[in-house]
BAMI-881944 format. One record per residue (C-alpha): chain; y, z, x; residue number from 1; residue in one letter. Coordinates in steps of 0.1 Angstrom, whole numbers, always signed. Layout:
BEGIN
+-----+-------+-------+-------+-----+------+
! mol !     y !     z !     x ! seq ! type !
+-----+-------+-------+-------+-----+------+
!   A !     Y !     Z !     X ! NUM !    a !
...
+-----+-------+-------+-------+-----+------+
END
This chain:
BEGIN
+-----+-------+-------+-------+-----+------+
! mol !     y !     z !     x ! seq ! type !
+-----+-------+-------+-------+-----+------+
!   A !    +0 !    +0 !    +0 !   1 !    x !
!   A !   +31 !    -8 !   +17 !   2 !    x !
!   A !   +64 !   +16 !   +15 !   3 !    x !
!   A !   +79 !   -12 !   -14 !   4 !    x !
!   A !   +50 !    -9 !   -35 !   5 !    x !
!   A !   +52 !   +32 !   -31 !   6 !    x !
!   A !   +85 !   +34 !   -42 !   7 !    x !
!   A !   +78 !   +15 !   -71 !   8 !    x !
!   A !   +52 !   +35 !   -83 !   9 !    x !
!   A !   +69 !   +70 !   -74 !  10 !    x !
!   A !  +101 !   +51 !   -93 !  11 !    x !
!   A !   +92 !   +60 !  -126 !  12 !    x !
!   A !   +88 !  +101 !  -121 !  13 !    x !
!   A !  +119 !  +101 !  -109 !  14 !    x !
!   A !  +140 !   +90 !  -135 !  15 !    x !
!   A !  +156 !  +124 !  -140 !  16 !    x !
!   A !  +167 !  +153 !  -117 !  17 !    x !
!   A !  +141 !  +181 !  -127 !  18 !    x !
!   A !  +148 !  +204 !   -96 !  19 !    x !
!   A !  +156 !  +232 !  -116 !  20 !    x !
!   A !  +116 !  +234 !  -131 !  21 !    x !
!   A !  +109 !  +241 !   -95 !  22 !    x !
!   A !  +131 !  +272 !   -86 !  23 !    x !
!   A !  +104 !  +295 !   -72 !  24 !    x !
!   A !   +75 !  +278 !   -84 !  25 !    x !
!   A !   +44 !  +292 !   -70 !  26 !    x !
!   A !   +22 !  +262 !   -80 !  27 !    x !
!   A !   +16 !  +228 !   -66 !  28 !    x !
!   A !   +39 !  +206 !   -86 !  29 !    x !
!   A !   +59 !  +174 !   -86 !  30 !    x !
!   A !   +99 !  +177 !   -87 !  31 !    x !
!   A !  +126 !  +147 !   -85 !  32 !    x !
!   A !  +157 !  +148 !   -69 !  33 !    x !
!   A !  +186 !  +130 !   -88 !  34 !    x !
!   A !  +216 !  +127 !   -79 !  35 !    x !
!   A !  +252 !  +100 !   -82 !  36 !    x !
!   A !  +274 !  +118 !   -60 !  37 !    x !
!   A !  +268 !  +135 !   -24 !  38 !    x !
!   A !  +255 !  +167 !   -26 !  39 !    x !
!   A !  +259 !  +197 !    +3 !  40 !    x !
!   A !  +233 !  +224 !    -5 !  41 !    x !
!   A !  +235 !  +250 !   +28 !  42 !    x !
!   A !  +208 !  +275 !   +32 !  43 !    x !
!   A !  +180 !  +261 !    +8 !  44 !    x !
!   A !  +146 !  +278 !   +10 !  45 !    x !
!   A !  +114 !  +261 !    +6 !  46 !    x !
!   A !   +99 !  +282 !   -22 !  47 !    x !
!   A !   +61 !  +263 !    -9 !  48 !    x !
!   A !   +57 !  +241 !   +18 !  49 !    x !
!   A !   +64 !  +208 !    +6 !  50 !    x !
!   A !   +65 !  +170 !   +13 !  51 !    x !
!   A !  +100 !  +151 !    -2 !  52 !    x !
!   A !  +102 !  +116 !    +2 !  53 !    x !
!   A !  +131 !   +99 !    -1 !  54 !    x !
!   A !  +134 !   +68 !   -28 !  55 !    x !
!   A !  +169 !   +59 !   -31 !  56 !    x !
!   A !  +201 !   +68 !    -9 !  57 !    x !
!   A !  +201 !   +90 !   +28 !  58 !    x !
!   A !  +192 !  +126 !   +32 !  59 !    x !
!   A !  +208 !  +145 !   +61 !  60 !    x !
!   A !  +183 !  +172 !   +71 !  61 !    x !
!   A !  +194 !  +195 !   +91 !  62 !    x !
!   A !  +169 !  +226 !  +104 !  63 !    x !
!   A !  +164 !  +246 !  +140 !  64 !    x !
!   A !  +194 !  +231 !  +152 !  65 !    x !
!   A !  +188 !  +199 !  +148 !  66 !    x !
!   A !  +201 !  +169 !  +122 !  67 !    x !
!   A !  +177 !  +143 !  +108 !  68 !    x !
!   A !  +186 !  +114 !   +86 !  69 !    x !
!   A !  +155 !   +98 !   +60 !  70 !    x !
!   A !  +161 !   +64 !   +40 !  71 !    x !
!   A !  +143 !   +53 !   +14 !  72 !    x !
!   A !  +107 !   +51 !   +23 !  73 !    x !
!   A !  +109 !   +80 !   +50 !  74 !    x !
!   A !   +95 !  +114 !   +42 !  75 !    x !
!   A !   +98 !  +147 !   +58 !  76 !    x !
!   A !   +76 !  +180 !   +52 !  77 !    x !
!   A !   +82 !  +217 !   +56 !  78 !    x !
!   A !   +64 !  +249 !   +59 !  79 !    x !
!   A !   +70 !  +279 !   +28 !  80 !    x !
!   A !   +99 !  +298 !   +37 !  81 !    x !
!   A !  +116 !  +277 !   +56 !  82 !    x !
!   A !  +157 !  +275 !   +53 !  83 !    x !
!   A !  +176 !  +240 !   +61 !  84 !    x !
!   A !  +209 !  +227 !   +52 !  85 !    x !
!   A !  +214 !  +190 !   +34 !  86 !    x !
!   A !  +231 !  +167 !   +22 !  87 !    x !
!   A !  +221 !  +140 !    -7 !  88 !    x !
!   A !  +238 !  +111 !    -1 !  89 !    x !
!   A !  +234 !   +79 !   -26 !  90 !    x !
!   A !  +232 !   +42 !   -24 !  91 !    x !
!   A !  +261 !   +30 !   -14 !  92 !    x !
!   A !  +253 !    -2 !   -38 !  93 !    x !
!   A !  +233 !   +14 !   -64 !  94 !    x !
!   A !  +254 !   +49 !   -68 !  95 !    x !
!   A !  +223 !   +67 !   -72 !  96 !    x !
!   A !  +205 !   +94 !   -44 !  97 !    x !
!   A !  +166 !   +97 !   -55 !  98 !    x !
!   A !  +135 !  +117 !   -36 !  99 !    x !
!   A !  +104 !  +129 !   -55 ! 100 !    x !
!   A !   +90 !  +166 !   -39 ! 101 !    x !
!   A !   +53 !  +173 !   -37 ! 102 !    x !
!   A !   +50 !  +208 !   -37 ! 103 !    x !
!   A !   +15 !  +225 !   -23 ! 104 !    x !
!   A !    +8 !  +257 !   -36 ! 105 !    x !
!   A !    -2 !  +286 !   -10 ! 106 !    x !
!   A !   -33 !  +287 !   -24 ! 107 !    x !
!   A !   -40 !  +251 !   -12 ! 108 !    x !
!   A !   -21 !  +252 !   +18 ! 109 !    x !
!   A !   -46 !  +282 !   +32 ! 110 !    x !
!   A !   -75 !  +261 !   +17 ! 111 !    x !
!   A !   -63 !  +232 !   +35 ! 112 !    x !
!   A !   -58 !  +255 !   +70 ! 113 !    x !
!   A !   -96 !  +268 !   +63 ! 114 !    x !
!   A !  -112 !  +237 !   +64 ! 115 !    x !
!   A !   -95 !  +220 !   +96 ! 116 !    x !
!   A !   -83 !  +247 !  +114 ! 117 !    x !
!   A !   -85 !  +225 !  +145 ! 118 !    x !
!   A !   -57 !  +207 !  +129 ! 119 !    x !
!   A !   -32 !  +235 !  +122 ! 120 !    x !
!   A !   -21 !  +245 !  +155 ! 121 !    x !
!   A !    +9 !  +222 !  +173 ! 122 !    x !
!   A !   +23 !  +208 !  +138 ! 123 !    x !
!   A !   +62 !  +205 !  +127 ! 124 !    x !
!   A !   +72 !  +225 !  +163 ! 125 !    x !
!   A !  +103 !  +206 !  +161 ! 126 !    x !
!   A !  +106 !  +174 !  +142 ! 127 !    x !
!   A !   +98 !  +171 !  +104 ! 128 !    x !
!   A !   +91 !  +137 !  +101 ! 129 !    x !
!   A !   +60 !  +120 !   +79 ! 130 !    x !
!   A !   +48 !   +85 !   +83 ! 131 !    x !
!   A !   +40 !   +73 !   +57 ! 132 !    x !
!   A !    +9 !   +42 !   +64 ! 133 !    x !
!   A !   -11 !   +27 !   +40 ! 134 !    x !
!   A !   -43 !   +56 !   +35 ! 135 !    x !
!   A !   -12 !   +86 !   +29 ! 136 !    x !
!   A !    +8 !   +66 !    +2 ! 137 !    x !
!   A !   -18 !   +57 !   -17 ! 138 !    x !
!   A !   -30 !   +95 !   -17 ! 139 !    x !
!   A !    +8 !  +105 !   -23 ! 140 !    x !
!   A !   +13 !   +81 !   -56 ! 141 !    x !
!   A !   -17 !   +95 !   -69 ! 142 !    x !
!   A !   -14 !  +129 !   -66 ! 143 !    x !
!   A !   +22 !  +125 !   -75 ! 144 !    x !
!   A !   +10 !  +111 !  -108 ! 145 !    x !
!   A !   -20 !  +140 !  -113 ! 146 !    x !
!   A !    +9 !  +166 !  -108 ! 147 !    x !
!   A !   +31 !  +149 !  -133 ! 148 !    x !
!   A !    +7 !  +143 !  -162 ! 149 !    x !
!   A !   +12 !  +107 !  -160 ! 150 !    x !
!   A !   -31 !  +102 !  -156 ! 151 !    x !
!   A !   -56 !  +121 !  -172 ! 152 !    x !
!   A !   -75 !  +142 !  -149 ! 153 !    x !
!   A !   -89 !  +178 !  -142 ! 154 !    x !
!   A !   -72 !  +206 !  -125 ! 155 !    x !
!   A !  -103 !  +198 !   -99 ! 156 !    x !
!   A !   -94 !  +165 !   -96 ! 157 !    x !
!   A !   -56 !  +173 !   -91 ! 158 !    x !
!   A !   -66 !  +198 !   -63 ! 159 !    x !
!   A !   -89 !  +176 !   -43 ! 160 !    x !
!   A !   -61 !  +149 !   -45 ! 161 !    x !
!   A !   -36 !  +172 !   -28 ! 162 !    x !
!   A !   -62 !  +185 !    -1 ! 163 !    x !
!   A !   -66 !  +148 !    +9 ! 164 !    x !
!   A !   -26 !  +146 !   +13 ! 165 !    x !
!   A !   -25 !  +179 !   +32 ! 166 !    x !
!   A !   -54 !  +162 !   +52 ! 167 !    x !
!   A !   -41 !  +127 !   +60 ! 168 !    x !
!   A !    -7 !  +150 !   +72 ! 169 !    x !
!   A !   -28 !  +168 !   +93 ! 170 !    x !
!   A !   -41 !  +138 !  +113 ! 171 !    x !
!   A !   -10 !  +132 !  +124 ! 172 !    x !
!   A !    +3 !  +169 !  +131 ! 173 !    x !
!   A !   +28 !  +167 !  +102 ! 174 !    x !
!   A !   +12 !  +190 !   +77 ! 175 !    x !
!   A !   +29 !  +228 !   +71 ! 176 !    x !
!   A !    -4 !  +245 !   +76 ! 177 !    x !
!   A !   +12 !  +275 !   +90 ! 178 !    x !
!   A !   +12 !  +307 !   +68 ! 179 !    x !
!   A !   +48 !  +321 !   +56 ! 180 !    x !
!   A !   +45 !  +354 !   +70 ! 181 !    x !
!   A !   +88 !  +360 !   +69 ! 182 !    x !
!   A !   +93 !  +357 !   +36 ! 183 !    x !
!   A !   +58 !  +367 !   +19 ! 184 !    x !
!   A !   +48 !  +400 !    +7 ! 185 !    x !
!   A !   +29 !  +419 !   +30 ! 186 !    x !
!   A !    -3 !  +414 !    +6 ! 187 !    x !
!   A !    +2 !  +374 !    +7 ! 188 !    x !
!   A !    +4 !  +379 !   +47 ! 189 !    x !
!   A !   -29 !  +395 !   +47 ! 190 !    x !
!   A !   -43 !  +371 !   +25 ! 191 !    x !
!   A !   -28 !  +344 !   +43 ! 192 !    x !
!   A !   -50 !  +356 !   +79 ! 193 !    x !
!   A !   -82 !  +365 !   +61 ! 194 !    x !
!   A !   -81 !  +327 !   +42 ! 195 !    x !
!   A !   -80 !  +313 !   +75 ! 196 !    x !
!   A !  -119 !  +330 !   +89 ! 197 !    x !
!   A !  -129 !  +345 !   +57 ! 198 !    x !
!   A !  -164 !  +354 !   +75 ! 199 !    x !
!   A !  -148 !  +374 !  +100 ! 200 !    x !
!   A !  -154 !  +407 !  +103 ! 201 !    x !
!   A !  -118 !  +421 !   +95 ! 202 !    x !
!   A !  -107 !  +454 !   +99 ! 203 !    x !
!   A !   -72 !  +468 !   +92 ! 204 !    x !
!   A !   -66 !  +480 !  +126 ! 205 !    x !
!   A !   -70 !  +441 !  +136 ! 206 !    x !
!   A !   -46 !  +427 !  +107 ! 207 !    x !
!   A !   -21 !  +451 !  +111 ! 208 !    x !
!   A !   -24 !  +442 !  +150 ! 209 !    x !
!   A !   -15 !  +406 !  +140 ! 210 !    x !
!   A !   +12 !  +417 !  +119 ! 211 !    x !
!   A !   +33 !  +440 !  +141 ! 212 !    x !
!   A !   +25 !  +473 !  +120 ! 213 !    x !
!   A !    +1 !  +503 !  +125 ! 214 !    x !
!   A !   -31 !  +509 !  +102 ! 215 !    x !
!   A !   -18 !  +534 !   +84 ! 216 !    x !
!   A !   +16 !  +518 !   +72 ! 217 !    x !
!   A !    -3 !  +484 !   +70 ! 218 !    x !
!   A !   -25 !  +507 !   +43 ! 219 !    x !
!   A !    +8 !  +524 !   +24 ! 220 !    x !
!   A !   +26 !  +492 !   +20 ! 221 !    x !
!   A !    -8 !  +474 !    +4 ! 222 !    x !
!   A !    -7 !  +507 !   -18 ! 223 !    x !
!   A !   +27 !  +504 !   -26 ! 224 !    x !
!   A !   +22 !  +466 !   -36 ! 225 !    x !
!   A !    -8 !  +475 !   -60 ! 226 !    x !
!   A !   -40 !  +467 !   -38 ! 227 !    x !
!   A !   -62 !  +479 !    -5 ! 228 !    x !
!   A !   -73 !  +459 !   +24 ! 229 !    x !
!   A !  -108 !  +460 !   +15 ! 230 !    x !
!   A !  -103 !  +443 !   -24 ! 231 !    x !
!   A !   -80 !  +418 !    -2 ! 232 !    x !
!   A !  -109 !  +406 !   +22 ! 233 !    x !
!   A !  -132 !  +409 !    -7 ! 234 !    x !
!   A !  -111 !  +390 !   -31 ! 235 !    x !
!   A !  -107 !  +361 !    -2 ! 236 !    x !
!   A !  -142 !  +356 !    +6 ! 237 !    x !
!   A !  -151 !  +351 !   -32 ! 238 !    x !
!   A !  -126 !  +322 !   -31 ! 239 !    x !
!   A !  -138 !  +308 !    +0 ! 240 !    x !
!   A !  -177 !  +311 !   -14 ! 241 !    x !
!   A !  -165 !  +295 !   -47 ! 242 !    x !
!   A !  -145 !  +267 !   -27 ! 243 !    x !
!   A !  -175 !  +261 !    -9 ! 244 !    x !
!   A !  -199 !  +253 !   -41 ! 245 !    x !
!   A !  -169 !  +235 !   -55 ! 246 !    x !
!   A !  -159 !  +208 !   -27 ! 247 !    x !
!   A !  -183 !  +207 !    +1 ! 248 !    x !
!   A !  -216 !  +212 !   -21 ! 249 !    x !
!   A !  -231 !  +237 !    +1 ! 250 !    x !
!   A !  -260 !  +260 !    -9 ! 251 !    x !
!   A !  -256 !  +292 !   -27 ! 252 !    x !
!   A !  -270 !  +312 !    +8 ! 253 !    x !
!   A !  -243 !  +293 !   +25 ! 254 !    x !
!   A !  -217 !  +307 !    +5 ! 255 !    x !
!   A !  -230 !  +338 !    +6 ! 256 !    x !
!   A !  -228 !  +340 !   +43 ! 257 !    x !
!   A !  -189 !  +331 !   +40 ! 258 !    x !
!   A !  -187 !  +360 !   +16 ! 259 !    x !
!   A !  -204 !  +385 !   +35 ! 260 !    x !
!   A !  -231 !  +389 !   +16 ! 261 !    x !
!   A !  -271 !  +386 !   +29 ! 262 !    x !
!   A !  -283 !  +397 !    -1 ! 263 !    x !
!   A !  -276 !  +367 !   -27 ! 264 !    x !
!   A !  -289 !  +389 !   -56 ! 265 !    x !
!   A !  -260 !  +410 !   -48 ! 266 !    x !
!   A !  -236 !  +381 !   -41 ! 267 !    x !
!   A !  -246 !  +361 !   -74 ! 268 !    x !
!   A !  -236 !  +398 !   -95 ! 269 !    x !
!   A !  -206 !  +402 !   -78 ! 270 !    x !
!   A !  -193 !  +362 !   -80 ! 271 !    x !
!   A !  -204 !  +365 !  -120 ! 272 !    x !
!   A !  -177 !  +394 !  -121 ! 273 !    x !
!   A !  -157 !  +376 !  -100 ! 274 !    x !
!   A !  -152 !  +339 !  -119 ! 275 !    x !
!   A !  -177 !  +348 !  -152 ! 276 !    x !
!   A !  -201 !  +328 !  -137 ! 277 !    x !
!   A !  -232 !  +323 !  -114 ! 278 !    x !
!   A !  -228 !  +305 !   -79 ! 279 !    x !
!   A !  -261 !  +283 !   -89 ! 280 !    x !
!   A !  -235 !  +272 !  -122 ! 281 !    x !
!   A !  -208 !  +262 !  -100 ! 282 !    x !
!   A !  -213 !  +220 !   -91 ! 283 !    x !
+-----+-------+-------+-------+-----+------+
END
């Protein structure tokens, strides 16, 4: 698919400006960016990491002390929690300033950063930019369309579609893999390091190590946020397990293994409490 053909399929869901639906959305979700004048937004932060891609116009990026410009056709991504300055500018012929935003929920984004960890490292250290070949615009227009309703297809579907994106980033060391650990709650940062080795045997002493806190106030802030370190891990290695039988088709024992279980008889009651469920149901 060439960049013409992209931005004549991504046209359409961009019709209208519908920015505001995505104020501190925690979901994956598609957003457009409309605009007939310039727009100066300082100090805008990325609710989720995100891809934008610009359709119509010029947008001046500037982030880390550095300025970017993207046309129409160029696409930049950005990890969660990020804060840039920019500027919309529109067609100087057309009047009009366009970009359609991907948005990949954390959820994903860990998912994504579990499965090619080997891919994570080294990406977006100081230049933003996407290109966009043939394989990643095809996978953008139709998750784009997924997010926005315009085909019929299941949550599943929708997910897998965004994990190819996030993957086809990846290859080229443009995907914002890395966990938001600034602007998260200190529960999301936990969750964010277990997701990444859910098999691991964690211990608080080890997370709060990675955070920059002792145990025991690594312990009172999880209380104070509503959970413990143990229903954390727990919870995470359910996910991963059920990820497993979802995507990859692995066996039940394999899944098991991720979530620390040896006994599956054990494993299968607590994944049944866990999603309503068995693990042999989930294909």
């Amino acid at each position: 698919m060439s960049t013409e053909e992209l931005l004549q399929r991504l046209g359409p869901l961009a019709r209208y400006d519908s920015r505001s639906i995505a104020h501190h959305q925690k979901f994956s979700f598609v957003s457009a960016f409309v605009a007939r004048r310039t727009e100066t937004i300082q100090s805008i932060s990325m609710p989720v990491a995100g891809l934008l891609v610009v359709l119509e116009g010029c947008k001046k990026l500037y982030w880390a002390g550095r300025k970017f410009s993207f046309g129409p056709g160029t696409a930049f991504a950005l990890p969660a929690g990020t804060y840039v300055d920019v500027v919309n500018e529109p067609d100087r012929f057309t009047g009009n300033y366009r970009a359609l935003f991907l948005g990949f929920s954390a959820e994903l984004v860990a998912e994504a950063r579990r499965r090619w960890s080997s891919l994570a490292a080294g990406h977006l250290a100081d230049d933003p930019t996407v290109k966009i070949d043939a394989g990643l615009a095809s996978a953008i227009m139709h998750t784009s369309e997924a997010l926005a309703g315009g085909i019929a297809v299941s949550a599943r579907v929708t997910e897998q579609r965004i994990l190819e994106v996030l993957l086809l980033m990846a290859e080229t060391g443009a995907a914002p893999l890395r966990p938001d650990m600034k602007s998260c709650s200190l529960t999301d940062a936990v969750r964010s390091i277990v997701r990444d080795r859910p098999a691991h045997a964690w211990s608080a002493a080890s997370v709060a190590a990675q955070l920059c806190k002792s145990e025991p106030t690594l312990r009172r802030i999880l209380r104070q946020e509503g959970t413990r370190f143990r229903e954390i891990v727990a919870d995470e290695r359910m996910r991963a397990a059920r990820s497993m039988l979802i995507s990859e088709q692995s066996s039940v024992a394999d899944a098991a293994l991720v979530a620390g279980y040896t006994s599956l008889s054990h494993f299968a009651k607590r994944f049944q409490s866990t999603f309503g469920c068995l693990p042999s149901e989930v294909r």
